[in-house]
C-alpha positions in Angstrom: 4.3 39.8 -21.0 6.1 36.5 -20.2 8.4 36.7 -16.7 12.1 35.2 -17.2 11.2 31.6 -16.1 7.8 31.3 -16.7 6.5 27.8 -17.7 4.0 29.3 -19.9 6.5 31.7 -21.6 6.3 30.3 -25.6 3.3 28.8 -25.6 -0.2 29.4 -27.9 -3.4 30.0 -26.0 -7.0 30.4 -27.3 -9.0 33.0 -26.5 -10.8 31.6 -23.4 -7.1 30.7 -22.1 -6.8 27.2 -22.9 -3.9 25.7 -24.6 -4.1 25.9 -28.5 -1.8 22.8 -28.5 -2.3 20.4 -25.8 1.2 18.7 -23.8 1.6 15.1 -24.8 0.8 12.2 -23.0 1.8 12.2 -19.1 5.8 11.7 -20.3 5.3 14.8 -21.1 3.3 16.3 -17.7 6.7 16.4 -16.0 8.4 19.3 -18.2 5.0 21.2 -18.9 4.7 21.4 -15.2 8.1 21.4 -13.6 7.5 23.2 -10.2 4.7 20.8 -9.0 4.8 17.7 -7.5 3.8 14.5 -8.7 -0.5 14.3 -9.2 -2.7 12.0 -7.1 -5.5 10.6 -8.0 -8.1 9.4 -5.5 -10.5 6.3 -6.7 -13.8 6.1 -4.5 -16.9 4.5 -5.1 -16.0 1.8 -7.4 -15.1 -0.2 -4.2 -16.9 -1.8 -1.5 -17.0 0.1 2.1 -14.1 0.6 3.3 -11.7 0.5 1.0 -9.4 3.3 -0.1 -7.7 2.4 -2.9 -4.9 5.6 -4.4 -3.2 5.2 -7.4 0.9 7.0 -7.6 0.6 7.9 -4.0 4.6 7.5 -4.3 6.4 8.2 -7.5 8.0 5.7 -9.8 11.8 7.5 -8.5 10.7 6.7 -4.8 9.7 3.4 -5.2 13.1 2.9 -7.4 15.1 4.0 -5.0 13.4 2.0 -1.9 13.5 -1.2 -4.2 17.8 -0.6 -5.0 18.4 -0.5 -1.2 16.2 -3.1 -0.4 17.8 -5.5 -2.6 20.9 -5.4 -1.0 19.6 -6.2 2.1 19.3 -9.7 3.9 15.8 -10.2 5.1 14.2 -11.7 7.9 11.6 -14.7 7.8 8.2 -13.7 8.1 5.6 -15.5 10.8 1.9 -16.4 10.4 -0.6 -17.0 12.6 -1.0 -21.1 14.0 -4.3 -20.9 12.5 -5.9 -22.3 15.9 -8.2 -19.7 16.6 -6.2 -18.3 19.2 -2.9 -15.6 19.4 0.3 -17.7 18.2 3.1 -17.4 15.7 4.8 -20.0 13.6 7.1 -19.5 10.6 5.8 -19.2 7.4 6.7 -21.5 4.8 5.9 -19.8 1.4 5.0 -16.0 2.7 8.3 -13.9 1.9 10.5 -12.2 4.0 10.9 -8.8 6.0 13.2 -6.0 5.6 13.4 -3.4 8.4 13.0 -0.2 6.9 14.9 1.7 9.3 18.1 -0.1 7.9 17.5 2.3 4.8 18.6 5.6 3.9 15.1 7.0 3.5 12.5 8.1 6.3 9.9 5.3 5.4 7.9 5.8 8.3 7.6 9.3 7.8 6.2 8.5 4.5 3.6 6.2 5.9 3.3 8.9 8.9 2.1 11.4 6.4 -0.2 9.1 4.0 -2.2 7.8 7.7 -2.4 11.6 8.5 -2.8 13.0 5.0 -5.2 10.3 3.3 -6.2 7.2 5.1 -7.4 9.1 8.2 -9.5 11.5 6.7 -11.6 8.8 4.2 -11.7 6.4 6.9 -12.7 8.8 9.8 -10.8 7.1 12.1 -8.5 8.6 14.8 -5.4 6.8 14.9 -3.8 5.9 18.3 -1.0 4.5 16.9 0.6 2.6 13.9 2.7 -0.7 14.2 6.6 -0.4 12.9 6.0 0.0 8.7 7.8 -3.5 7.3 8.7 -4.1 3.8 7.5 -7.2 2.4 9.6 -9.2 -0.5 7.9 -12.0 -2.0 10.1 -13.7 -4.3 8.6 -17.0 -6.9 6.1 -19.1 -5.2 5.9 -16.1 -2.5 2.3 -15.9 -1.1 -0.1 -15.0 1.5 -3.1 -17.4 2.3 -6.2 -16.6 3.2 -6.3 -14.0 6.6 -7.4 -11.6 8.2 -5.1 -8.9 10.2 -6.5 -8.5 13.2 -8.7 -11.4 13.5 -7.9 -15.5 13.6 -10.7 -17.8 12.2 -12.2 -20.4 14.7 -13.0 -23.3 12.3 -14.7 -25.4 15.5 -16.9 -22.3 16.6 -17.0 -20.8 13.2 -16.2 -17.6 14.5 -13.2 -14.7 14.0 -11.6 -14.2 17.2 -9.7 -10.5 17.0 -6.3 -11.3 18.5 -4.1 -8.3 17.1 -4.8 -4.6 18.2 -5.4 -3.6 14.5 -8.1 -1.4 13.0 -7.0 -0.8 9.4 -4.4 -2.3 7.3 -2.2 -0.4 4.5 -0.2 -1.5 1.9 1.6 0.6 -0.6 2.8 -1.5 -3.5 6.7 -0.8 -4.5 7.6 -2.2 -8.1 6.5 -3.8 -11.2 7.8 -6.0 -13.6 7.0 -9.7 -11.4 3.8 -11.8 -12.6 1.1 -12.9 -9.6 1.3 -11.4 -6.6 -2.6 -10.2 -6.5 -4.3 -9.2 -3.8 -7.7 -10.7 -3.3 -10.8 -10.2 -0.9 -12.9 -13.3 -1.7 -15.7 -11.6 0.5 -16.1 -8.9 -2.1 -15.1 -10.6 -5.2 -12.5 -8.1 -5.6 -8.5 -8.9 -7.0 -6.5 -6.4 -7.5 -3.2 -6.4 -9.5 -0.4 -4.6 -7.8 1.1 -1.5 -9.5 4.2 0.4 -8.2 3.2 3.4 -5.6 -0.6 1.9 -5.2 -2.1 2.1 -1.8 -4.2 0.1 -0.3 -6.4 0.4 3.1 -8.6 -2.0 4.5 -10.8 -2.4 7.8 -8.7 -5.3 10.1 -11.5 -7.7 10.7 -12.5 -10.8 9.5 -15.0 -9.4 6.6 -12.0 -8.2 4.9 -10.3 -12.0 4.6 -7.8 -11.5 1.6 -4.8 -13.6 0.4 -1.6 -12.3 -2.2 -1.5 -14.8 -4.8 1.7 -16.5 -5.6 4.5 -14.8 -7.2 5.2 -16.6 -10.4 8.2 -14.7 -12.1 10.1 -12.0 -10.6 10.0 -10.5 -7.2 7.5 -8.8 -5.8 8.0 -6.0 -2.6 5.2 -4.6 -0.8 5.1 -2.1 2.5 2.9 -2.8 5.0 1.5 -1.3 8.4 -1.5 -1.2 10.6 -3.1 1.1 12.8 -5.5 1.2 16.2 -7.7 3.6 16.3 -8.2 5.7 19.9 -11.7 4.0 21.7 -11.7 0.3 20.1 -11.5 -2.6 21.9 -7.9 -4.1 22.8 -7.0 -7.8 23.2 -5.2 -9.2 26.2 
């Protein structure tokens, strides 16, 4: 006997308990399953070490709605490094710029709190000491990162990365769709990969892990961003 309520209430089974008739394609998951969250799906092994790559980890409607607000906010011009081996800032010409996510309604960094704690912790075995401030990212046409690493600044004289940040592991969690560019490469690795709205994606810090965003070439593109230190490894300065 069905219970007043019950998803299940209507519906044919087989004898071993499966459905007779399947639910549609995913538009369909959300009304066959209207009690559960959203799914998340995990994708390891296809990757090189280190990388944690997690498809969805926000919904479309959380992305959406961090997107709206961020649009009507004026953003701040992002830095790079001097590129002269050494710990130095200069404004970037083509990067993007910055919005603060505390100026939003939503509690971003209690989103990324929980992903550290929830995923990127856990795959990575690492104990984080702390996270930098999340940023969003906007890259508008012609937006794009060059080649970098996070935590580390190339010597071209010594040929040698000299780690100048107090990073460990790098996140990004992709916001929207509907832009063209704006890929995410790791030439070490031979690895692109095409940003998708509520995509994560972790990193190791250091200099192996070079990668550059392609440029945007219609649209805009918004991307948030943070990086963590991890308790008992080595600190600059």
């Amino acid at each position: 006997m069905s219970r007043s309520g019950d998803p299940l209430a209507g519906l044919s089974f087989a004898p071993s308990g499966y459905l007779v008739e399947k639910p549609a394609p995913r538009e369909a998951w959300a009304s066959f399953c209207p009690d559960q969250p959203e799914g998340v799906a995990f994708t390891r092994y296809a990757f090189p070490p280190g990388f944690l790559v997690i498809n969805h980890l926000l919904n479309d409607a959380v992305c959406d709605a961090i997107v709206a607000e961020c649009e009507q906010q004026q953003g701040v011009a992002s830095t790079v490094s001097t590129g002269d081996g050494a710990a130095g800032y200069r404004e970037s010409e083509r990067r993007s710029d910055y919005i603060n996510p505390k100026s939003l309604s939503m509690d971003i960094g209690g989103l990324v709190a929980h992903a550290i704690r929830e995923m990127v912790a856990p795959f990575a075995r690492i104990e984080p000491e702390w996270a930098e401030a999340p940023e969003i990212l906007r890259y508008p046409v012609g937006g794009e990162f060059l080649p970098h690493a996070d935590a580390d600044v190339f010597d071209p004289q010594k040929k040698v990365w000299n780690r100048t940040e107090n990073r460990d592991y790098s996140l990004l969690i992709y916001l929207n769709e509907g832009f063209e560019g704006g890929e995410i490469q790791f030439p070490n690795f031979g690895l692109s990969l095409a940003p998708r709205r509520g995509l994560l994606v972790g990193f190791p810090s250091d200099g192996r892990y070079v990668h550059a965003a392609r440029p945007v070439t219609r649209g805009v593109k918004y991307a948030l961003v943070t990086w963590l230190a991890t308790k008992g490894s080595p600190r600059t300065g």
